[in-house]
mmCIF file as gemmi writes it, N, C-alpha and C atoms, coordinates in Angstrom:
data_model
loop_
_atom_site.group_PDB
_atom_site.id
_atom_site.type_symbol
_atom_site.label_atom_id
_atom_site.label_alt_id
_atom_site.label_comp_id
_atom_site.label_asym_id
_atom_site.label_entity_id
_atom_site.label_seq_id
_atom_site.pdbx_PDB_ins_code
_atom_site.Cartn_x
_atom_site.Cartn_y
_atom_site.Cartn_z
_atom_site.occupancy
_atom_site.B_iso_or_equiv
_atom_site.pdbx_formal_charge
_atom_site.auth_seq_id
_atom_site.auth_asym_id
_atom_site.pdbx_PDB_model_num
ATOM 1 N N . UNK Axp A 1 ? 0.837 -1.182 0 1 0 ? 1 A 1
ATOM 2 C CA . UNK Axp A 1 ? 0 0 0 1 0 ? 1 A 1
ATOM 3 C C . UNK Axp A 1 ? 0.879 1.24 0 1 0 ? 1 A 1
ATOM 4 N N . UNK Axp A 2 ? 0.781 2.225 -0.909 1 0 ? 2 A 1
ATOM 5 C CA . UNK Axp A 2 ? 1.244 3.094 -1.032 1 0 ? 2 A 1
ATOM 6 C C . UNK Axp A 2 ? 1.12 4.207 0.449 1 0 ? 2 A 1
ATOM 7 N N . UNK Axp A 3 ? 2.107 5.25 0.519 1 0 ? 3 A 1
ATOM 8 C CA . UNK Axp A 3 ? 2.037 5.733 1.694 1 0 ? 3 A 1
ATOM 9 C C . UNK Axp A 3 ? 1.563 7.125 1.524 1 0 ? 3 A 1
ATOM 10 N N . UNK Axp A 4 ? 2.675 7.691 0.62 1 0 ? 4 A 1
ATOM 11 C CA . UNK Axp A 4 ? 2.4 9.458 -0.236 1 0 ? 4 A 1
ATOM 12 C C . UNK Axp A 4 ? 1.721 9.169 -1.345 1 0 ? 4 A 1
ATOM 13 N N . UNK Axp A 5 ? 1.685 10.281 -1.994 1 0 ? 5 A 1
ATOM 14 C CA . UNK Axp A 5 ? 1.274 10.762 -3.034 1 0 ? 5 A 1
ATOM 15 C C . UNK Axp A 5 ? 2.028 10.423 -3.806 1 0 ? 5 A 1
ATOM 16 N N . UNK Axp A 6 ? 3.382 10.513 -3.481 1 0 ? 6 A 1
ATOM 17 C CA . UNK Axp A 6 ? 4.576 10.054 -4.599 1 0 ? 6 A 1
ATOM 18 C C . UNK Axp A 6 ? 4.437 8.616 -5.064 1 0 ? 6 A 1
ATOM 19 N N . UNK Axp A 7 ? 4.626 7.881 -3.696 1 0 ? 7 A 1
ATOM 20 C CA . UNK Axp A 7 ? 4.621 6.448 -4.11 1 0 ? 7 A 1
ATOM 21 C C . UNK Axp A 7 ? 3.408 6.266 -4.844 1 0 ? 7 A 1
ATOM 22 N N . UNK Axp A 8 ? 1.648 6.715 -4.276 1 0 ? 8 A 1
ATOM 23 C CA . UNK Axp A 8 ? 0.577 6.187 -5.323 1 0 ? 8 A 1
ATOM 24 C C . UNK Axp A 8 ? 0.6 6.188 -6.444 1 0 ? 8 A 1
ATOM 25 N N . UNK Axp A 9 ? 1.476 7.586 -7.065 1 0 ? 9 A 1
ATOM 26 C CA . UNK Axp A 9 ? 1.635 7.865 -8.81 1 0 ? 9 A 1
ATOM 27 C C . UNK Axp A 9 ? 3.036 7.699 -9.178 1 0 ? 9 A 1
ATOM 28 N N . UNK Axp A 10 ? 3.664 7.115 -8.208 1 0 ? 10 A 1
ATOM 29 C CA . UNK Axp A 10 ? 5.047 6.551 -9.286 1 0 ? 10 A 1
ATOM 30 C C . UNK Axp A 10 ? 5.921 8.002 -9.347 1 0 ? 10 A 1
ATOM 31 N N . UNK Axp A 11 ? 6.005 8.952 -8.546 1 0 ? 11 A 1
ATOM 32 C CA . UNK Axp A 11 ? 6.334 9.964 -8.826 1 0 ? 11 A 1
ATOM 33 C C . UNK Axp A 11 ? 7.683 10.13 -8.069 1 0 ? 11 A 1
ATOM 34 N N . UNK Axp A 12 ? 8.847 10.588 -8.419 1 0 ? 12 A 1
ATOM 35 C CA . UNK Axp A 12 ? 10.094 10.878 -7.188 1 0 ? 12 A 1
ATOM 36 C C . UNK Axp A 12 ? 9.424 11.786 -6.074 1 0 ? 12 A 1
ATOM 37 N N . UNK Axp A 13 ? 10.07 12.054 -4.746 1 0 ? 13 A 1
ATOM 38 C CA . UNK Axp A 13 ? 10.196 12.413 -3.727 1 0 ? 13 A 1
ATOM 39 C C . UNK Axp A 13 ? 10.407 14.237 -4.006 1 0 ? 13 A 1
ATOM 40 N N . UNK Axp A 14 ? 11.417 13.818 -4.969 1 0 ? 14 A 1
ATOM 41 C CA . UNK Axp A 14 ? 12.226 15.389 -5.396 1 0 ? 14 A 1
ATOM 42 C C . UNK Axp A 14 ? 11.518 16.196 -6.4 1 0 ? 14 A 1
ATOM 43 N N . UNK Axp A 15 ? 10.785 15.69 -6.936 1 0 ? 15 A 1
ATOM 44 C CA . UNK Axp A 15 ? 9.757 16.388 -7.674 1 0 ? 15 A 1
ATOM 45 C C . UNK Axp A 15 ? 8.899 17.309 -6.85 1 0 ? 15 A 1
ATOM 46 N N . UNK Axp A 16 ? 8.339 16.945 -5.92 1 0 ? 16 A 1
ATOM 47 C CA . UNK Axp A 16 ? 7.534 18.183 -4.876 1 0 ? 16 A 1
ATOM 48 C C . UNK Axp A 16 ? 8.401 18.454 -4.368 1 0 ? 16 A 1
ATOM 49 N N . UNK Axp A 17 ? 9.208 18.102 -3.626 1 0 ? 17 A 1
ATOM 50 C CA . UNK Axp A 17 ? 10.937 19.438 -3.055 1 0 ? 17 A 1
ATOM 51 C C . UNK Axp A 17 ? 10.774 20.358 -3.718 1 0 ? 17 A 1
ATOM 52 N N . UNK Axp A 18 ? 11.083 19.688 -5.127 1 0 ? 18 A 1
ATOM 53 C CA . UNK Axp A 18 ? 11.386 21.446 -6.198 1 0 ? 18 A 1
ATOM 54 C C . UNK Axp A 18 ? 9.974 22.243 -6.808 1 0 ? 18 A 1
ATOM 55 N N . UNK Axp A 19 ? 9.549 21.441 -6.907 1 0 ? 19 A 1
ATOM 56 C CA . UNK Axp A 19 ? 7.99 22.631 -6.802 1 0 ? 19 A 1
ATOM 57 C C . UNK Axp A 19 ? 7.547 23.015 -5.659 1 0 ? 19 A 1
ATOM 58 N N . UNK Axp A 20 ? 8.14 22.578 -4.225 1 0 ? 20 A 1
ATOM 59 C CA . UNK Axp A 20 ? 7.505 23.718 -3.461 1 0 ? 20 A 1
ATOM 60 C C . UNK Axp A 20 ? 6.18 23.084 -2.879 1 0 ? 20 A 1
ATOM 61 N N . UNK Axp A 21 ? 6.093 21.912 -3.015 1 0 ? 21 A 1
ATOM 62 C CA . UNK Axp A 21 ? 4.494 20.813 -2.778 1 0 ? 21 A 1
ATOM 63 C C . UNK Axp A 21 ? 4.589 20.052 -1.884 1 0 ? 21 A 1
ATOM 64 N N . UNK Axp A 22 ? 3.209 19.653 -1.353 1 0 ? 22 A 1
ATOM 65 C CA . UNK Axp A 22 ? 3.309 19.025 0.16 1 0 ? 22 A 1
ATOM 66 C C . UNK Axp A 22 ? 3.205 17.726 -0.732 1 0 ? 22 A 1
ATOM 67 N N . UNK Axp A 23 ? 3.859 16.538 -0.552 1 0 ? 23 A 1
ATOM 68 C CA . UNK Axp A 23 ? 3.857 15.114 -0.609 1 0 ? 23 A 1
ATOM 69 C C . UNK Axp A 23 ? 2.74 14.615 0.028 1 0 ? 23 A 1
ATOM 70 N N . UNK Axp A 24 ? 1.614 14.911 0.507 1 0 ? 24 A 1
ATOM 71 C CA . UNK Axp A 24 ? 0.517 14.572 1.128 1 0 ? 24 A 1
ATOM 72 C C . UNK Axp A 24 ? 0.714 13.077 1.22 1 0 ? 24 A 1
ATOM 73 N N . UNK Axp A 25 ? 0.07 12.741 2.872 1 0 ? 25 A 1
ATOM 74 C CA . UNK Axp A 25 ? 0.127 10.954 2.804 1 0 ? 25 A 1
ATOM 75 C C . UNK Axp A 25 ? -1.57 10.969 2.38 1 0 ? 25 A 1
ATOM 76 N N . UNK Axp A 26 ? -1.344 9.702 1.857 1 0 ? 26 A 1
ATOM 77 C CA . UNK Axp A 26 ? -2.811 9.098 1.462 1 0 ? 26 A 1
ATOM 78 C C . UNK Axp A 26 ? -3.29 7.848 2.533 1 0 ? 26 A 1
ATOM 79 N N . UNK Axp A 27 ? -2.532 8.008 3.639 1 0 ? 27 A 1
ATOM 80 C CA . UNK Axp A 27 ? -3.44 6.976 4.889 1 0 ? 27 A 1
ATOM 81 C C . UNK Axp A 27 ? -3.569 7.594 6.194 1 0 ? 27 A 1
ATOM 82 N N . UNK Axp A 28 ? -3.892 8.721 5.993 1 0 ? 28 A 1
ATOM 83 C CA . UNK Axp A 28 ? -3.329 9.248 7.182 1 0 ? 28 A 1
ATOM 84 C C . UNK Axp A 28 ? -4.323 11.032 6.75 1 0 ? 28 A 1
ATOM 85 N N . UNK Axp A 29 ? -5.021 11.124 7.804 1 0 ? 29 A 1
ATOM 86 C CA . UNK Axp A 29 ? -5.772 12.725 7.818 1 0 ? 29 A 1
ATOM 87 C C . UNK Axp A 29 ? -4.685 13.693 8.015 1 0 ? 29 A 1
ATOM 88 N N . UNK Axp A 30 ? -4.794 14.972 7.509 1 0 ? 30 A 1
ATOM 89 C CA . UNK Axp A 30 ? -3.95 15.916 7.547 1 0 ? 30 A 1
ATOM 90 C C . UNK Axp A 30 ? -4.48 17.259 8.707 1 0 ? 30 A 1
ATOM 91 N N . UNK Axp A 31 ? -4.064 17.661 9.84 1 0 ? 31 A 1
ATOM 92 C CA . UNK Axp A 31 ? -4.316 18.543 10.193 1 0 ? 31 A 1
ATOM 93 C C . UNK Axp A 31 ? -4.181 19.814 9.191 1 0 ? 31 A 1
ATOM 94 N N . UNK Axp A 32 ? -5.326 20.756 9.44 1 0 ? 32 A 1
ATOM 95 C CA . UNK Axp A 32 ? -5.046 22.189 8.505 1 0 ? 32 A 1
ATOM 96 C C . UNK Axp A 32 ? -5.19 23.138 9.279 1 0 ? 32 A 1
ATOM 97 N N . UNK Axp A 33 ? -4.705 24.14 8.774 1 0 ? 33 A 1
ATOM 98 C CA . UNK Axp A 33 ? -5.333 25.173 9.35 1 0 ? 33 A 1
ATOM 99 C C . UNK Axp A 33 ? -4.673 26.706 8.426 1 0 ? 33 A 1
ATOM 100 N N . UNK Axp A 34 ? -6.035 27.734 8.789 1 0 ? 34 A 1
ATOM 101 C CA . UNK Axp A 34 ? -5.743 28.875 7.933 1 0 ? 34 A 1
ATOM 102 C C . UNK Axp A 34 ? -4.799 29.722 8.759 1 0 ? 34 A 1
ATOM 103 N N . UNK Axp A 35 ? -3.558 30.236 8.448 1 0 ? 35 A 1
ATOM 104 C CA . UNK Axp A 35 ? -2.935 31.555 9.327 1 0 ? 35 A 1
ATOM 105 C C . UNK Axp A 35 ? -3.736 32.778 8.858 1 0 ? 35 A 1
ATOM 106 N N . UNK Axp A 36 ? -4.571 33.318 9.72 1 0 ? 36 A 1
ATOM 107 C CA . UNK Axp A 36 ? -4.945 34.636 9.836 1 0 ? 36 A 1
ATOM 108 C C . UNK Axp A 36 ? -4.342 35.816 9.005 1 0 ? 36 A 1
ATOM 109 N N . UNK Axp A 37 ? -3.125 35.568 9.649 1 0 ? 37 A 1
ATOM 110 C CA . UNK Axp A 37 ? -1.894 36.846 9.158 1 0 ? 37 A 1
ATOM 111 C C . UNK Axp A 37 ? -1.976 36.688 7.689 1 0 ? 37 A 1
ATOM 112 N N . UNK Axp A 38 ? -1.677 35.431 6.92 1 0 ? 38 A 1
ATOM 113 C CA . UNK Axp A 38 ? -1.783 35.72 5.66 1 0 ? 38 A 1
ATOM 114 C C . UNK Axp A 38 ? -3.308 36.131 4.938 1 0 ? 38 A 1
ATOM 115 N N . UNK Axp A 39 ? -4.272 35.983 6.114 1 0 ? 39 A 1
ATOM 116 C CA . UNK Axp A 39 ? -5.754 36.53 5.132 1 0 ? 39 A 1
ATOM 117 C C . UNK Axp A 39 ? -5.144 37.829 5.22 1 0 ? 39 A 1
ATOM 118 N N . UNK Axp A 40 ? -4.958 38.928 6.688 1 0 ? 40 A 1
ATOM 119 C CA . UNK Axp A 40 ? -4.476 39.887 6.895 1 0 ? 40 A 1
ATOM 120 C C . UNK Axp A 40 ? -3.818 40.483 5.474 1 0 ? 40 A 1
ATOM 121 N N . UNK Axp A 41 ? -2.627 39.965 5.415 1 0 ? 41 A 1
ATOM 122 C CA . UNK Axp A 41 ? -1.942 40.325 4.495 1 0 ? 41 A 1
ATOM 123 C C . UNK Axp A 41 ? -2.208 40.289 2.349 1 0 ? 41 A 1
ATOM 124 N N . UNK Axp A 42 ? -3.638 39.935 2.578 1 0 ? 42 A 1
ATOM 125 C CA . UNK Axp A 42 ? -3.817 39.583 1.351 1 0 ? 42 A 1
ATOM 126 C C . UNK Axp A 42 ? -4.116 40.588 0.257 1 0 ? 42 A 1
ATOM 127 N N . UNK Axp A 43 ? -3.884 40.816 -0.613 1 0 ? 43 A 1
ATOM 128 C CA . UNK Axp A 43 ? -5.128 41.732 -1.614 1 0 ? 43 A 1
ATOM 129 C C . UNK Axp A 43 ? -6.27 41.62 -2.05 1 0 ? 43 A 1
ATOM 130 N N . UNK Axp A 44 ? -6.658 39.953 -1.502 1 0 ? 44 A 1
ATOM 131 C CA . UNK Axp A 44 ? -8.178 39.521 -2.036 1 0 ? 44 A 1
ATOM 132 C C . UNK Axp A 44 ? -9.129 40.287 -1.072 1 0 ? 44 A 1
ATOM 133 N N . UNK Axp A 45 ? -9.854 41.161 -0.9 1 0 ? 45 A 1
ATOM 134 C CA . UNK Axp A 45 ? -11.139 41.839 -0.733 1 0 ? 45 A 1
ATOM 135 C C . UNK Axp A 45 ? -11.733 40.868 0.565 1 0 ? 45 A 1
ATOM 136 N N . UNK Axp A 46 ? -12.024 39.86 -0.279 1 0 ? 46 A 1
ATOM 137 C CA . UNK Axp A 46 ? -12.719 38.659 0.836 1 0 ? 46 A 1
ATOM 138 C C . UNK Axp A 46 ? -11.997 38.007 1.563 1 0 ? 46 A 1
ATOM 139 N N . UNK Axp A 47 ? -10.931 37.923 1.33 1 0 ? 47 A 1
ATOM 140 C CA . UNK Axp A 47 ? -9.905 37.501 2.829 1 0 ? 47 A 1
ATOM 141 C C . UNK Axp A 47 ? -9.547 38.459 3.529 1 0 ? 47 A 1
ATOM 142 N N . UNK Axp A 48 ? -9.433 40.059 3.499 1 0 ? 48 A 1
ATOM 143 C CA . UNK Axp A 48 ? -9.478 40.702 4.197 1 0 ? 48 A 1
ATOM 144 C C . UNK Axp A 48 ? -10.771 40.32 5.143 1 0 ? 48 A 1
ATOM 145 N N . UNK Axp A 49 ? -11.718 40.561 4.498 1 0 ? 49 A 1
ATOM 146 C CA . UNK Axp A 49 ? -12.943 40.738 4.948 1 0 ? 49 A 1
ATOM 147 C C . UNK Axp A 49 ? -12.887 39.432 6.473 1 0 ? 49 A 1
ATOM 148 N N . UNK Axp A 50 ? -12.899 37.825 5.691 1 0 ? 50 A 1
ATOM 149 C CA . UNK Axp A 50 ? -12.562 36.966 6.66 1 0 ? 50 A 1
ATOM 150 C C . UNK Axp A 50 ? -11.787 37.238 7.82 1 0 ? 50 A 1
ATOM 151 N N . UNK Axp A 51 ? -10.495 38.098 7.569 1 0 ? 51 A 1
ATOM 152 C CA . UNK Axp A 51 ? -9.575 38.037 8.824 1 0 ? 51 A 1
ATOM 153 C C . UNK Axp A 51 ? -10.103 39.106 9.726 1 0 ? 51 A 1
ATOM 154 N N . UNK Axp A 52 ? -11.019 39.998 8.983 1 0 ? 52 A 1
ATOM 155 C CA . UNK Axp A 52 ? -11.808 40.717 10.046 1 0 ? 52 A 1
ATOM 156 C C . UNK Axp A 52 ? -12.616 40.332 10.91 1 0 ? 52 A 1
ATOM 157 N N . UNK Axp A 53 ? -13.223 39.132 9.991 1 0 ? 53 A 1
ATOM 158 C CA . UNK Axp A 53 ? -14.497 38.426 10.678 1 0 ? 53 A 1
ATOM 159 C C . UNK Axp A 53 ? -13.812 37.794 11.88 1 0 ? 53 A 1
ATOM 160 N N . UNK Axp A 54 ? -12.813 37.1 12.023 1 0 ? 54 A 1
ATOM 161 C CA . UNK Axp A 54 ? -12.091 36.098 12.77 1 0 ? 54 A 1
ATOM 162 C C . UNK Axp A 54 ? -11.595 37.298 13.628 1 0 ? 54 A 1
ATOM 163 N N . UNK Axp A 55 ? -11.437 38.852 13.472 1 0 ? 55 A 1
ATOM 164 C CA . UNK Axp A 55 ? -10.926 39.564 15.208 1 0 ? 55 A 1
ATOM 165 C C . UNK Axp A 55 ? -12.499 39.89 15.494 1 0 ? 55 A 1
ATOM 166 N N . UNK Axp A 56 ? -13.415 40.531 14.689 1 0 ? 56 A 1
ATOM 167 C CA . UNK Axp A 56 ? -14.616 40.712 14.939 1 0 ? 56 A 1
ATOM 168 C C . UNK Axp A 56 ? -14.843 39.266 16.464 1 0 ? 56 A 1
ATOM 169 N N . UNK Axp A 57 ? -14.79 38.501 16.199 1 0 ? 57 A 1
ATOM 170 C CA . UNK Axp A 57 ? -15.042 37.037 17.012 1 0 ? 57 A 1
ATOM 171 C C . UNK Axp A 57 ? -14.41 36.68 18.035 1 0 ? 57 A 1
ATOM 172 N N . UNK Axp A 58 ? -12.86 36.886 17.675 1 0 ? 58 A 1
ATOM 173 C CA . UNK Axp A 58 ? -12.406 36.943 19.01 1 0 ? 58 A 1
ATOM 174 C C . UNK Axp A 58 ? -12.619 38.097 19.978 1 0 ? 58 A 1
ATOM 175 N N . UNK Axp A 59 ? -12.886 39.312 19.773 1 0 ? 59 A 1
ATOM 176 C CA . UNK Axp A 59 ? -13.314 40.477 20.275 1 0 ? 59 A 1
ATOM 177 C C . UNK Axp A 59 ? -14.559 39.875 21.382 1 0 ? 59 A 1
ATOM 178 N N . UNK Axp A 60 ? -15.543 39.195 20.172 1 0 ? 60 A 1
ATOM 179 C CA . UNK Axp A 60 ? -16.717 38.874 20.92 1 0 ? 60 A 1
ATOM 180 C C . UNK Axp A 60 ? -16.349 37.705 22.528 1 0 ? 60 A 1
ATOM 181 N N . UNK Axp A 61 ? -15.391 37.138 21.872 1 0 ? 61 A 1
ATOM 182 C CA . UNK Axp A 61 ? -15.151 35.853 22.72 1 0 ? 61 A 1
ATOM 183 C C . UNK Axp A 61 ? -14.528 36.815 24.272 1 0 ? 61 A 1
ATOM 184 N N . UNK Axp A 62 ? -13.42 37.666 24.545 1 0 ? 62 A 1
ATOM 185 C CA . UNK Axp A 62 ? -12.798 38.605 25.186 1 0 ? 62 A 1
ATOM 186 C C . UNK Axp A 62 ? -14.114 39.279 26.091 1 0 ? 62 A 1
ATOM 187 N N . UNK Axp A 63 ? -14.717 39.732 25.224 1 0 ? 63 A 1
ATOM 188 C CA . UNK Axp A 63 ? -15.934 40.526 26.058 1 0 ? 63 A 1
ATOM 189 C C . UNK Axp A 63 ? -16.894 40.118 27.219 1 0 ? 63 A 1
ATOM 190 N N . UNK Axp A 64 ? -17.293 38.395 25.98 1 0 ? 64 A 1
ATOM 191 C CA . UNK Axp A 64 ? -18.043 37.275 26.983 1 0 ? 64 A 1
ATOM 192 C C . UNK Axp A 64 ? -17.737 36.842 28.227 1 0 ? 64 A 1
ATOM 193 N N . UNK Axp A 65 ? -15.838 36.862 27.877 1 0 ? 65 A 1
ATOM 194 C CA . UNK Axp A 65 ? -15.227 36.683 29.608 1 0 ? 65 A 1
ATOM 195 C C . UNK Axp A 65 ? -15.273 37.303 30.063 1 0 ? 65 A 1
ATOM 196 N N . UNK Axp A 66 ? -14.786 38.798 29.708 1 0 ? 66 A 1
ATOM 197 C CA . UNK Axp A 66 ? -14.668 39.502 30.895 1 0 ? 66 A 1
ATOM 198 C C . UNK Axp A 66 ? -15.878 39.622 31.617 1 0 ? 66 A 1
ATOM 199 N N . UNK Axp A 67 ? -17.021 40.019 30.839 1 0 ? 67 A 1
ATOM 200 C CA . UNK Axp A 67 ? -18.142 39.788 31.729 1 0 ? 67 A 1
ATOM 201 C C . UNK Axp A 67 ? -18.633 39.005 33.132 1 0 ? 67 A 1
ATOM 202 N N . UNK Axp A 68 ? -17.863 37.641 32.506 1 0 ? 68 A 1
ATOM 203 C CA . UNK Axp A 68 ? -17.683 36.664 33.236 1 0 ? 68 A 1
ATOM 204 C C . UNK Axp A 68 ? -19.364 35.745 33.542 1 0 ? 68 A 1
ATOM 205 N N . UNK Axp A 69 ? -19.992 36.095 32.198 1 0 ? 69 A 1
ATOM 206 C CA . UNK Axp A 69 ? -20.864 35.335 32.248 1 0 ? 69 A 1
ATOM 207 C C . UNK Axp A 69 ? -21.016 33.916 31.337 1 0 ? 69 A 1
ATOM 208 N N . UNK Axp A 70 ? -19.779 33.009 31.413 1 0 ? 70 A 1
ATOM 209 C CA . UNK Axp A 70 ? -19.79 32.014 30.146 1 0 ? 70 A 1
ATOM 210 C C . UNK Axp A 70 ? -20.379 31.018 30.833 1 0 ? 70 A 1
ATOM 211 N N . UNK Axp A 71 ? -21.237 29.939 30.148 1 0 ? 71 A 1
ATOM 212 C CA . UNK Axp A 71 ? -21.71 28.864 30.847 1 0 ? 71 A 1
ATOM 213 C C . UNK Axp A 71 ? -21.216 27.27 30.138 1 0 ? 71 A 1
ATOM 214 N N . UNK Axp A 72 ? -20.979 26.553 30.758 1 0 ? 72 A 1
ATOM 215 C CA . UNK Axp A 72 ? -20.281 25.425 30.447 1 0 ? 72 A 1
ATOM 216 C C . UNK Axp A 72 ? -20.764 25.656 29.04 1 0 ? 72 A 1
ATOM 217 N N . UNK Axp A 73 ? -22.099 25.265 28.256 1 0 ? 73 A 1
ATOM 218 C CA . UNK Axp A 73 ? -22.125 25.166 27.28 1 0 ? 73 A 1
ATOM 219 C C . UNK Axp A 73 ? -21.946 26.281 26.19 1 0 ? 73 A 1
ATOM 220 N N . UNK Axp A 74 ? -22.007 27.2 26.898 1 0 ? 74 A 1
ATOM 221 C CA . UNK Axp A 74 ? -21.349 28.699 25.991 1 0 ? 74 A 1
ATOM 222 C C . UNK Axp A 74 ? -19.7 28.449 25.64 1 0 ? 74 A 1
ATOM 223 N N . UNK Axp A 75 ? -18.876 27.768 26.822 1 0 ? 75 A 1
ATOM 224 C CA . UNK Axp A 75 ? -17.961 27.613 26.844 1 0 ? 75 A 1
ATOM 225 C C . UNK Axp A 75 ? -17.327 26.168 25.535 1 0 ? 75 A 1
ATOM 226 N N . UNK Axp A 76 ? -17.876 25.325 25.093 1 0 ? 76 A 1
ATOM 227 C CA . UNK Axp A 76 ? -17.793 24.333 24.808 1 0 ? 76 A 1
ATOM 228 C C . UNK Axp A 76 ? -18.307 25.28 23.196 1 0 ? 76 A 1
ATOM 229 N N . UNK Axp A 77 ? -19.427 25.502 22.984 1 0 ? 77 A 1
ATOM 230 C CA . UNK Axp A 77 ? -20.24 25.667 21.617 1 0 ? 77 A 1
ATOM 231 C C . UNK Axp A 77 ? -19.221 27.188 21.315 1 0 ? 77 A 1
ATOM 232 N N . UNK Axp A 78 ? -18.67 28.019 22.641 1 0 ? 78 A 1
ATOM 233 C CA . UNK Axp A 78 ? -17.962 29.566 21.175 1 0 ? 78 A 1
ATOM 234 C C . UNK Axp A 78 ? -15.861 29.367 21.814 1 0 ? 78 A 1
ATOM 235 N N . UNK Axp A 79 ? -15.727 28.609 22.543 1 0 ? 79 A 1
ATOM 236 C CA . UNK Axp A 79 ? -14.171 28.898 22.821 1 0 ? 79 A 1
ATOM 237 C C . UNK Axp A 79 ? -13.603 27.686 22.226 1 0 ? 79 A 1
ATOM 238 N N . UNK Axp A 80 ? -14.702 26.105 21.936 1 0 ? 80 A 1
ATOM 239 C CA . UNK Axp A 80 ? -13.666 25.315 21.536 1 0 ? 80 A 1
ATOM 240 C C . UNK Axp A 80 ? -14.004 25.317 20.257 1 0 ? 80 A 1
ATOM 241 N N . UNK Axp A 81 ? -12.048 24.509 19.607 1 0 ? 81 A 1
ATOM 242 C CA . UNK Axp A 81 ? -12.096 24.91 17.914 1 0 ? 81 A 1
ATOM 243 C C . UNK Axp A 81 ? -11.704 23.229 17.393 1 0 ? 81 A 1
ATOM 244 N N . UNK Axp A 82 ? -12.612 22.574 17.222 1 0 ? 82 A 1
ATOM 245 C CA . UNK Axp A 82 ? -12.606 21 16.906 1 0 ? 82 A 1
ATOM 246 C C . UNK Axp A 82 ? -11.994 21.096 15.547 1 0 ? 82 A 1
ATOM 247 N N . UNK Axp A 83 ? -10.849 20.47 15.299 1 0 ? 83 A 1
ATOM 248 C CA . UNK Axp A 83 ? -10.569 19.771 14.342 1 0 ? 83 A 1
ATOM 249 C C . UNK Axp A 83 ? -11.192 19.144 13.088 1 0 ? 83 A 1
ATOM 250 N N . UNK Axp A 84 ? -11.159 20.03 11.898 1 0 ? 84 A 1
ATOM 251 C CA . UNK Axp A 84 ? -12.163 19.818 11.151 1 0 ? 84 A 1
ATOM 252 C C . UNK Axp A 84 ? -12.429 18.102 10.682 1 0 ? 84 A 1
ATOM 253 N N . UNK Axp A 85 ? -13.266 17.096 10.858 1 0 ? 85 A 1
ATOM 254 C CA . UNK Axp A 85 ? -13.522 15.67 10.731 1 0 ? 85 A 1
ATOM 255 C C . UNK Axp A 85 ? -12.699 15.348 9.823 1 0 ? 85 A 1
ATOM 256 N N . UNK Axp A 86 ? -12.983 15.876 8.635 1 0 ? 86 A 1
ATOM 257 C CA . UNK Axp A 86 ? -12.363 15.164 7.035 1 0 ? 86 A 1
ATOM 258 C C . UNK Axp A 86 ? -12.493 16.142 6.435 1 0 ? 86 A 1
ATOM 259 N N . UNK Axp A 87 ? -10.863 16.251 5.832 1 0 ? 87 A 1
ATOM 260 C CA . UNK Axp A 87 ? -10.677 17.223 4.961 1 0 ? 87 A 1
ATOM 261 C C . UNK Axp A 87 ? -10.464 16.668 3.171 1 0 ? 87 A 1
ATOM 262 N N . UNK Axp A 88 ? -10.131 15.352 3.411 1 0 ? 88 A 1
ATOM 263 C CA . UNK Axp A 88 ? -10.175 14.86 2.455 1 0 ? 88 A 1
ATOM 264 C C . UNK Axp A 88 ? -9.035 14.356 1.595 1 0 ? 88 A 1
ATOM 265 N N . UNK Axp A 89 ? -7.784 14.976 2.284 1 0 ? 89 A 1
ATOM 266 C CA . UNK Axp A 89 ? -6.723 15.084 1.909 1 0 ? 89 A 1
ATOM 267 C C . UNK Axp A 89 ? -5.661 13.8 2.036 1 0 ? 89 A 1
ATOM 268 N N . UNK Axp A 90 ? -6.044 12.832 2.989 1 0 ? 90 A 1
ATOM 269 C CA . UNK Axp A 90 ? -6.023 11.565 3.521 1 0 ? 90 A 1
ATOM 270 C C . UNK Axp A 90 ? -6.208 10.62 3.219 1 0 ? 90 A 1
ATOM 271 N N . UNK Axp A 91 ? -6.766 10.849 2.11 1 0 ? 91 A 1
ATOM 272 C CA . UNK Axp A 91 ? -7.158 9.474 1.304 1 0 ? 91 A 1
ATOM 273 C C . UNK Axp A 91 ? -7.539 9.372 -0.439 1 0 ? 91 A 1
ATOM 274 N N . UNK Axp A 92 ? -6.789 8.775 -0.803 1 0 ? 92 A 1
ATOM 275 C CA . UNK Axp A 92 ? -7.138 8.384 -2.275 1 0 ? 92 A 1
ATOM 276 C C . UNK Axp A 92 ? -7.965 8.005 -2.556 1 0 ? 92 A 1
ATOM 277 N N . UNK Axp A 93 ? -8.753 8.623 -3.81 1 0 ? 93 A 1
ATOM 278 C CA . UNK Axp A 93 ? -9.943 7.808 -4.451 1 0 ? 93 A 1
ATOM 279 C C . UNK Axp A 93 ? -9.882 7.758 -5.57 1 0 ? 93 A 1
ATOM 280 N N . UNK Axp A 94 ? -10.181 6.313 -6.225 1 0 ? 94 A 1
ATOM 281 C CA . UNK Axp A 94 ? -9.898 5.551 -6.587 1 0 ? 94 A 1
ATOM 282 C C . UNK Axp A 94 ? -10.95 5.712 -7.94 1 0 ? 94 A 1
């Protein structure tokens, strides 16, 4: 059973080195995640917009505490950030 991406398509190792490409495994889920700073830093309109949305939120989250009115399930449903299930990236199809 193949492990990367490389091995599934017969491809060298050094081929994504030099382009700059993730070798993705195909048995195995990939954690992701967006850096902020680069929506921040973007010229796209709508990723600005997003990285606003994301301080807009934490702003909200800051406020809720200080208040100091969070309730277990306030706490659970707006402070935790679950790991998105399946990204898809993990597995070959066939």
């Amino acid at each position: 059973m193949s492990t990367f991406l490389s091995d599934h398509f017969g491809i060298d190792e050094n081929v994504f080195e030099a382009y700059g490409a993730l070798n993705v495994s195909v048995i195995n889920d990939l954690p992701l995640f967006i850096d902020p700073f680069l929506l921040f830093h973007s010229e796209k309109s709508e990723y600005v917009e997003l990285h606003e949305n994301i301080i807009q939120y934490l702003v909200f989250l800051r406020d809720r505490a200080a208040a100091g009115s969070v309730s277990e399930g306030q706490l659970q449903n707006w402070y935790c950030f679950p790991e998105v299930k399946q990204n898809w990236l993990g597995c070959v199809v066939s």
